[in-house]
C-alpha positions in Angstrom: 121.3 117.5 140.0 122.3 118.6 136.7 122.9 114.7 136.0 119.1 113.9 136.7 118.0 117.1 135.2 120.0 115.1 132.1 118.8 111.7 132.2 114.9 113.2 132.6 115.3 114.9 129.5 116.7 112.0 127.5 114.0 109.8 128.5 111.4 112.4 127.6 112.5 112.9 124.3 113.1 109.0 123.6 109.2 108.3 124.2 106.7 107.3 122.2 104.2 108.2 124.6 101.6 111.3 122.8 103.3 110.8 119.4 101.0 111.9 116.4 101.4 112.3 113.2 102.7 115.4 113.2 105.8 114.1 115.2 108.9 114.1 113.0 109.1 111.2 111.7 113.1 110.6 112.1 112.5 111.0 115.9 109.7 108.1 115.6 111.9 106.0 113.1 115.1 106.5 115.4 113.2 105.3 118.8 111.2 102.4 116.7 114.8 101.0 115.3 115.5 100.2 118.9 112.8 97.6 118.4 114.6 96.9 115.0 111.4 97.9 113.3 111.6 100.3 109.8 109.1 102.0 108.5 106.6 101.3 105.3 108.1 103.7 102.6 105.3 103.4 100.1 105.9 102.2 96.6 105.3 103.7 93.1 102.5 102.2 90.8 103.4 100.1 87.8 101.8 99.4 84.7 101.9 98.0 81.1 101.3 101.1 78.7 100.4 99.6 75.3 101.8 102.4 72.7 100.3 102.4 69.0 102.2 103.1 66.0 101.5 104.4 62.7 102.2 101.3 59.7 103.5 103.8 57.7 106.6 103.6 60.0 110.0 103.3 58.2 112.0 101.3 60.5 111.7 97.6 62.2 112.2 99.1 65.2 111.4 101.9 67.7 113.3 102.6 70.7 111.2 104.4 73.8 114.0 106.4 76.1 113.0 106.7 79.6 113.3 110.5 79.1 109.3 109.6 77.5 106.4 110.0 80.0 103.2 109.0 79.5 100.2 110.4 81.8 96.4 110.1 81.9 96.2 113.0 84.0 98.5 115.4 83.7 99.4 114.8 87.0 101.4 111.5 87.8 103.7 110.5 84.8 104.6 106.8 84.3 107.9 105.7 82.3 110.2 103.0 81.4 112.9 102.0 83.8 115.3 101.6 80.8 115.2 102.4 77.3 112.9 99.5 75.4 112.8 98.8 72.0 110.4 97.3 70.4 110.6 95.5 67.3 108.9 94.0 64.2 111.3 90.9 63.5 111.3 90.2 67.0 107.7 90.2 67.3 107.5 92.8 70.5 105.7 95.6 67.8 103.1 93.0 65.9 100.7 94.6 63.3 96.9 95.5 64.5 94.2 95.9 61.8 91.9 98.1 63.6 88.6 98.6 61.0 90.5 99.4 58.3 93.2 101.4 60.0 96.6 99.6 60.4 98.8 100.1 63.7 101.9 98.3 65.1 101.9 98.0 68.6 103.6 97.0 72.0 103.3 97.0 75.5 106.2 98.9 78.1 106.6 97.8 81.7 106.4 101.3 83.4 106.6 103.0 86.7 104.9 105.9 88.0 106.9 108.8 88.8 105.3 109.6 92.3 104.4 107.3 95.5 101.5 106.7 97.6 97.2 106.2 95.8 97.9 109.3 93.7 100.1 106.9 91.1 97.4 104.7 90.9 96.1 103.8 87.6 93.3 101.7 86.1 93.4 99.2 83.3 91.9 100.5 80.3 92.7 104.1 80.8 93.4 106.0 77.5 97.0 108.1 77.8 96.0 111.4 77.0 99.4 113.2 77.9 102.6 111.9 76.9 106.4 113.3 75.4 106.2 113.2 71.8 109.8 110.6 71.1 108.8 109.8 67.8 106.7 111.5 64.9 104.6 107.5 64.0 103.7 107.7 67.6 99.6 107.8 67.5 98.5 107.1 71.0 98.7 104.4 74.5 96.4 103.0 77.0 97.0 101.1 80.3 96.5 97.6 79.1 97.0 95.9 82.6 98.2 96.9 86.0 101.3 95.5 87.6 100.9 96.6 91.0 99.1 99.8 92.6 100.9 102.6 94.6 101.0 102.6 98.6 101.6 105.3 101.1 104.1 105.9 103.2 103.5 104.5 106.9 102.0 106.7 109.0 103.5 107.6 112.5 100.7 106.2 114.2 100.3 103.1 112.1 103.8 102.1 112.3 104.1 102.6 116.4 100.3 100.3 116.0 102.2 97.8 114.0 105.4 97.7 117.0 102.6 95.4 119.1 102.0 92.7 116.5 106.0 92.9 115.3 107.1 92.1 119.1 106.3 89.0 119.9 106.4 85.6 121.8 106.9 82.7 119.1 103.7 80.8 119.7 101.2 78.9 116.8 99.0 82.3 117.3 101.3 85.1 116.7 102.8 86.5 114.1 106.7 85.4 114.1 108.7 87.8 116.1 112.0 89.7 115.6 113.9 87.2 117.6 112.3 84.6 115.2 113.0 86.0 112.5 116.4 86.9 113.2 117.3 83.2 113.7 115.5 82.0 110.9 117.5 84.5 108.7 120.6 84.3 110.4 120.8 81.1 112.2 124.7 81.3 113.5 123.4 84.2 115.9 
């Protein structure tokens, strides 16, 4: 009896059946790895930031230390992955002649500092919040977007995405795990 009273329990909580979002999402994650299925983690926005400098600079150079954040919100802060420098004889920090004003100018592959559609940026944006790393600093913009922010996988979306993941190798479904694995891994 107590056995039964056991294996009932186990096979209640290892169901999928009446999961919601609000289910923890390691119990979901460790039932759907059975299926060798992980979940969607989201990824962080990236963009090219184009800084402006001030010609009355005194160095070729200018290096931009990841500690520097740059934000058109306030809210989600985008930076360099490393430190960048940017130079004059290398031509990464050309000269722009802007209507009589004179800037140098270069453009930093950054990342946002937060996942999911609340990193997302647009092109064009001016960068009204940012770390002051150096006194010729004058301003930035978003001069292009590498790739926009996603959200984590919701609990319901990923056990949706189990039926199209498990499948029969056929010229209409997508290629399934088995498929996969063997492509992959053919010595299995």
């Amino acid at each position: 009896f107590p056995v039964t009273k056991g294996a009932t329990k186990y096979f209640k909580d290892n169901t999928l059946l009446g999961a919601t979002d609000e289910t923890p999402q390691d119990v979901v994650d460790s039932i759907m790895s059975n299926f060798f299925l992980t979940r969607k983690q989201g990824t962080k926005a990236s963009a090219g930031i184009q800084v402006r400098f001030s010609a009355a600079m005194p160095s070729n150079s200018i290096t931009i230390p990841t500690s520097a954040t740059f934000s058109a919100d306030n809210q989600t802060k985008f930076s360099v992955a490393t430190a960048t420098t940017l130079s004059i004889l290398d031509g990464t920090l050309p000269l722009y002649v802007d209507g009589g004003n004179s800037y140098y100018f270069g453009t930093l592959n950054t990342v946002a500092d937060s996942v999911g559609d609340v990193s997302n940026i647009s092109a064009g944006q001016e960068i009204l919040y940012f770390t002051n790393f150096d006194p010729y600093f004058v301003g930035a913009s978003v001069s292009y977007v590498s790739s926009s922010g996603t959200e984590v996988e919701t609990n319901t979306d990923f056990i949706s995405r189990a039926g199209t993941s498990i499948s029969t190798r056929n010229l209409i479904n997508t290629p399934s795990i088995d498929t996969i694995l063997f492509q992959e891994f053919p010595i299995i």
